[in-house]
C-alpha positions in Angstrom: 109.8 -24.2 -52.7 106.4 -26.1 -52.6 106.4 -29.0 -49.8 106.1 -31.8 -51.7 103.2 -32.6 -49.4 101.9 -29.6 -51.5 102.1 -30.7 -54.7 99.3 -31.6 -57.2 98.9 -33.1 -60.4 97.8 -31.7 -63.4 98.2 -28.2 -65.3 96.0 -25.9 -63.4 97.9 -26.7 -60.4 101.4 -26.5 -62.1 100.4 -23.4 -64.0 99.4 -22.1 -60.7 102.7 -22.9 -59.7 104.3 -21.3 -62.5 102.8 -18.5 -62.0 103.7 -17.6 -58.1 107.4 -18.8 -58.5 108.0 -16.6 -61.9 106.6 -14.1 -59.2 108.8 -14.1 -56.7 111.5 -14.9 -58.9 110.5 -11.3 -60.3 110.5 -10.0 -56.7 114.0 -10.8 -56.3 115.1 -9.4 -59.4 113.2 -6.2 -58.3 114.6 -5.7 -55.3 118.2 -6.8 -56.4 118.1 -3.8 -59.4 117.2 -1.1 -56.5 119.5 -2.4 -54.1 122.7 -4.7 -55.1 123.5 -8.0 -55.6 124.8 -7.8 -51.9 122.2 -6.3 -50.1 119.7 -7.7 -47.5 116.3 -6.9 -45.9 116.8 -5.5 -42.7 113.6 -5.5 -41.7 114.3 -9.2 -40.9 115.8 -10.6 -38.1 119.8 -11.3 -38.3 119.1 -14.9 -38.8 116.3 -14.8 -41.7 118.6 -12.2 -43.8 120.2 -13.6 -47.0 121.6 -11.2 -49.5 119.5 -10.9 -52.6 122.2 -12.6 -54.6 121.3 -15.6 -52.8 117.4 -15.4 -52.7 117.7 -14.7 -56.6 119.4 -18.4 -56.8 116.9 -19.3 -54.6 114.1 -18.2 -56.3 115.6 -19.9 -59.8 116.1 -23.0 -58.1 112.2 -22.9 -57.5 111.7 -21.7 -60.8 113.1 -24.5 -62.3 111.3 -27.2 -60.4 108.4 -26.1 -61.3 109.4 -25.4 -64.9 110.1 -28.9 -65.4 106.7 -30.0 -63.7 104.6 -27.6 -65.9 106.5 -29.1 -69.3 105.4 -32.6 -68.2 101.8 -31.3 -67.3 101.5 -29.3 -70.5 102.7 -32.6 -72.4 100.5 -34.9 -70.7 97.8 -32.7 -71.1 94.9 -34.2 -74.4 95.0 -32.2 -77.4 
């Protein structure tokens, strides 16, 4: 998730956007095919680990967001 402090106007910056989240959305997918729903990283420390069922959510959550902001910046963009 992008601090709002973060966030820009205009397309470049949401396609940008776009563009990292579908990423790491991906990521999670990745790592959730390989290794379960249920699984964690355990190369992080006890209290960073989340299974990857919840960094998928995570990740869509962010997904979304930024979704809806590069709809609006796409739509507000002249033809």
């Amino acid at each position: 998730m992008v601090h709002p402090k973060y966030l820009r106007d205009g397309l470049p910056f949401a396609l940008a956007h776009f563009v990292e989240e579908a990423g790491e959305a991906l990521a999670a997918a990745g790592k959730t095919q390989r290794w379960g729903l249920d699984s964690v990283n355990p190369e992080l420390p006890k209290d960073e680990q989340e299974t990857n069922r919840a960094w998928i959510l995570r990740e869509l959550d962010d997904l979304e967001g930024c979704i809806i902001r590069l709809r609006v910046a796409i739509s507000e963009e002249p033809q």
